[in-house]
C-alpha positions in Angstrom: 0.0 0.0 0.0 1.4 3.0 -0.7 1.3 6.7 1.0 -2.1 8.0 1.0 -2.2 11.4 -1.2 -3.8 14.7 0.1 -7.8 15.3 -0.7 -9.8 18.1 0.2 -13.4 18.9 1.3 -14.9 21.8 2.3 -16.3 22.1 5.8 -17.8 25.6 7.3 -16.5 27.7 4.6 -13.3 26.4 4.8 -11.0 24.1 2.9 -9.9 20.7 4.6 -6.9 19.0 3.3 -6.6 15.0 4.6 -5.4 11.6 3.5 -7.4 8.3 3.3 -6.1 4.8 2.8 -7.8 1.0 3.5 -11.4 0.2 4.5 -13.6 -1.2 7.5 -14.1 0.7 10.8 -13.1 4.4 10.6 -10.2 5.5 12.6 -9.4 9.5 12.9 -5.8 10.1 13.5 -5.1 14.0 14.4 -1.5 15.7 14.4 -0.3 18.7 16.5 2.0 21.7 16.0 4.0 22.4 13.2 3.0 18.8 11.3 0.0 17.5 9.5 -0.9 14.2 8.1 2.3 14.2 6.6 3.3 12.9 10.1 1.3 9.9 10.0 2.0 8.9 6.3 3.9 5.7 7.5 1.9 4.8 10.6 -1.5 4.7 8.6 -0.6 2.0 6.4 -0.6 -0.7 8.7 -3.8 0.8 10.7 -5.5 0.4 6.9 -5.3 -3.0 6.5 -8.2 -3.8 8.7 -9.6 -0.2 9.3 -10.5 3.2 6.9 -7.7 5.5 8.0 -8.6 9.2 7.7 -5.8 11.7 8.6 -6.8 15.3 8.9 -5.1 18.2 8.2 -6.7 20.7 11.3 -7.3 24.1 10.4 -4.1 25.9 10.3 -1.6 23.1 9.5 -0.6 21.4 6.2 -2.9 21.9 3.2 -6.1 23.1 5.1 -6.9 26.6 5.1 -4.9 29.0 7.8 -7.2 31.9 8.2 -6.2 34.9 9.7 -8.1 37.2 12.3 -9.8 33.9 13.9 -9.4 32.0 17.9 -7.9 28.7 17.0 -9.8 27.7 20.2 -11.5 24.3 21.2 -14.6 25.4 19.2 -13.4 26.1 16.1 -11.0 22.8 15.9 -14.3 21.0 17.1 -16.6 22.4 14.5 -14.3 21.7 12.0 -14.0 18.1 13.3 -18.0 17.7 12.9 -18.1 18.7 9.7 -15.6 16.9 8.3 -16.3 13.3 9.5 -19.6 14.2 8.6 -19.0 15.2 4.8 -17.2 11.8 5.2 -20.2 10.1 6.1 -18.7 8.9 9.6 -20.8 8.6 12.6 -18.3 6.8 15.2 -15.1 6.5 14.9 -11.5 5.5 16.3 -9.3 8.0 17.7 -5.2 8.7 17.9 -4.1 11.7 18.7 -0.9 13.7 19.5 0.5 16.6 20.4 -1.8 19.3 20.3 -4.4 17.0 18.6 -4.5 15.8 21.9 -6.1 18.6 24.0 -8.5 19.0 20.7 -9.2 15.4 20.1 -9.6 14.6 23.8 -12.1 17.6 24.5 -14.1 16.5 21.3 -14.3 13.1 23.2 -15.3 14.1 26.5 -18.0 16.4 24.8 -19.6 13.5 23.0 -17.8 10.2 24.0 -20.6 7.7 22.2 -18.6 8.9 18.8 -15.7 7.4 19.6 -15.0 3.8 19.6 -11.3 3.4 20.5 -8.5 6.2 21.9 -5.0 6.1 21.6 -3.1 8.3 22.9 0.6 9.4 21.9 3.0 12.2 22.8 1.2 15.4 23.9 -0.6 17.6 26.5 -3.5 16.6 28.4 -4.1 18.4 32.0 -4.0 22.4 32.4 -0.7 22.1 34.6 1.6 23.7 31.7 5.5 22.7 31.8 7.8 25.6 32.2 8.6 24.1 28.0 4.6 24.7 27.5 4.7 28.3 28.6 8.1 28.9 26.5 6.2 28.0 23.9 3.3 30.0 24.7 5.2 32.8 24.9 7.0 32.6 21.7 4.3 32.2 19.5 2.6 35.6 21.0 5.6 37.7 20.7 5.9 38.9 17.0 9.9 38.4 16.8 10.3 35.3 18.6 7.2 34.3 16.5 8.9 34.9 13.1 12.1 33.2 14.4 10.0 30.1 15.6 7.8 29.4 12.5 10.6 30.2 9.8 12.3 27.5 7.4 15.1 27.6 10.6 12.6 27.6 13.5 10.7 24.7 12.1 14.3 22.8 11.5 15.1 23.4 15.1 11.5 22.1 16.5 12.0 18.8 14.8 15.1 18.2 15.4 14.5 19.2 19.4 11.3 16.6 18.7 13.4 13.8 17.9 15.7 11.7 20.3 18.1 11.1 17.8 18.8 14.3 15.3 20.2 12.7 12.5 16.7 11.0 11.8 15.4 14.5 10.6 16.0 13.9 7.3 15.6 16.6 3.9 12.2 15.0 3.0 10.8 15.0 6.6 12.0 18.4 6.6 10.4 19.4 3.2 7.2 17.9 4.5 7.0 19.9 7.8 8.1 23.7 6.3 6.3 23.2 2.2 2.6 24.7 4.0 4.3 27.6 5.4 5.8 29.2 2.6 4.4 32.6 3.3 4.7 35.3 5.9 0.8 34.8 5.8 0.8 30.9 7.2 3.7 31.3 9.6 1.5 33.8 11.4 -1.5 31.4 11.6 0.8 28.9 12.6 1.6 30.7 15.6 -1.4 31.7 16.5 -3.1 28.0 15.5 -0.4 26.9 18.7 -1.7 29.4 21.6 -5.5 29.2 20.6 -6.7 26.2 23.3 -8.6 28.4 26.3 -7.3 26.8 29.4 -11.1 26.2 30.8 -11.0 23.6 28.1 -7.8 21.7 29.4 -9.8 22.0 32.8 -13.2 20.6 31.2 -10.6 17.6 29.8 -9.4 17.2 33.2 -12.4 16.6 35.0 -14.7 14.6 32.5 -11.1 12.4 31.2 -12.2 9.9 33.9 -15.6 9.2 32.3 -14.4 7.4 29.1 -15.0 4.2 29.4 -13.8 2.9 25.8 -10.4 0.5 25.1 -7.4 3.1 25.6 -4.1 2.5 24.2 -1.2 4.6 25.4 1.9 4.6 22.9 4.5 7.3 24.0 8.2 7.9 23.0 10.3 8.4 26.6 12.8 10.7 25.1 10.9 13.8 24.6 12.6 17.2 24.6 9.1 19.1 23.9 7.0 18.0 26.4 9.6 16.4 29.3 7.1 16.2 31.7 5.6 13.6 29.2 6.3 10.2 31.9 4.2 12.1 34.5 1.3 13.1 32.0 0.5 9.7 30.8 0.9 8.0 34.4 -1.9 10.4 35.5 -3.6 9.4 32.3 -3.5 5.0 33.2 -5.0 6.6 36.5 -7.9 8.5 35.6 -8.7 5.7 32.5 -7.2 2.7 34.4 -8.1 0.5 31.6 -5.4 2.2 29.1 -2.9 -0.5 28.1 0.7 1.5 28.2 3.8 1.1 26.2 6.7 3.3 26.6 9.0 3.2 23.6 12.8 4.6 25.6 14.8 5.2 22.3 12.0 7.4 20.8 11.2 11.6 21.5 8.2 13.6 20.5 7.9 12.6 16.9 7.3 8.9 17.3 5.9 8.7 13.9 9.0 9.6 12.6 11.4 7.4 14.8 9.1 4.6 14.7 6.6 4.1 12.6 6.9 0.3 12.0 6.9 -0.3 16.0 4.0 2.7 16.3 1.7 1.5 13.3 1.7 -2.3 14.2 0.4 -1.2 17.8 -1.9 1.0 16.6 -2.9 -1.2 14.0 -3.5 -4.2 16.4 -5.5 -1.7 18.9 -8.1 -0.4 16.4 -8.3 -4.1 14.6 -9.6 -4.5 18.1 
């Protein structure tokens, strides 16, 4: 099978880039900040053999639309969500999500948790307790020259590589994947402002209702992880408020599992949502 091209549909006025491969149960698989579906290219393939693999491009990011002027809050990501699994004619579906596809996907599932079948959950935030990383972050993206520096050809070099436990697996096409939707002055600025959108009441809402899911959980996370180091700590509060999450630390990977692993990450995923 090979890597699933880039289609579009249009949901609330706005254009939706995503990639589809296989058939069977529908699985959603959502990126974070600065990557797309690109990032899941490798992992889907395995997840398609028994399941339809849709990976979305949130507004913002990749080849969706990155509008300007707009809160790249909870609602709109949610919204956009809705619309697109419904133009896909998906009711339920499984979920994966990572960095900050995590908050989003995770506060789309406590909203409404009869639409999703499955969660797995990889590398990314969850609670409202920010690392002292988080609110560097934060910070960056809201102050204009820091925010230039951070979403430029350079910045987005630097973010990878800092996302990866091993440097010299960022290779020219990864590279070419993550910087070819921010070519412009234009989507670098809604890149920024896509990363500081989330309203902390959200993460709060997340917190409380997390503990009320009651479908399969998988948690798949790389140890290694120079973006969110507080990552061990996260995902041991997650196996205690879903305590039926099956866990798997991989030691040797960082932030960007996908990339460091996606044999290892798409056969567990692909065994999880076989179910």
């Amino acid at each position: 099978m090979t890597e699933a091209a880039l289609d579009t549909v249009e949901v609330d006025g706005l254009t939706i880039a995503y990639r589809e491969l296989g058939s069977g149960p529908p699985v959603l698989l959502l990126h974070g900040w600065p990557t797309s579906s690109y990032l899941w290219r490798d992992v889907m393939v395995p997840i398609a053999e028994r399941n339809r693999v849709l990976a979305i491009d949130l507004p913002g990011f990749g080849g969706s639309d990155k509008p300007l002027g707009v809160r790249y809050g909870f609602e709109l990501f949610e919204r956009t969500l809705d619309g697109f699994l419904a133009a896909l004619g998906v009711e339920e579906v499984g979920l994966a999500v990572h960095d900050l596809g995590g908050p989003v996907g995770l506060h789309w599932a406590v909203q409404g948790p009869g639409r999703v079948t499955r969660l797995a959950i990889l590398n990314t935030l969850v609670y409202p307790e920010f690392s002292e990383a988080v609110l560097q972050f934060i910070k960056a993206c809201s102050t204009p020259e820091l925010r230039e520096q951070l979403t430029s050809p350079a910045g987005l070099e630097a973010a990878m590589g800092l996302g990866l436990a091993d440097e010299a697996n960022l290779t020219g096409e990864i590279l070419d994947g993550v910087r070819k939707p921010f070519r412009t002055p234009e989507s670098r600025r809604a890149l920024a402002d896509a990363g500081i959108g989330l309203e902390p009441e959200g993460f709060a809402e997340i917190a409380r209702l997390l503990p009320s899911l009651a479908m399969p959980v998988r948690v798949i996370y790389g140890e290694r992880d120079r973006i969110l180091p507080d990552v061990r700590e996260t995902m041991t509060r997650v196996k205690q408020d879903l305590p039926q999450a099956e866990v798997t630390a991989l030691p040797e990977c960082g932030h960007f599992l996908q990339e460091e692993a996606p044999d290892e990450v798409g056969a567990l995923l692909a065994r999880f949502f076989a179910g």
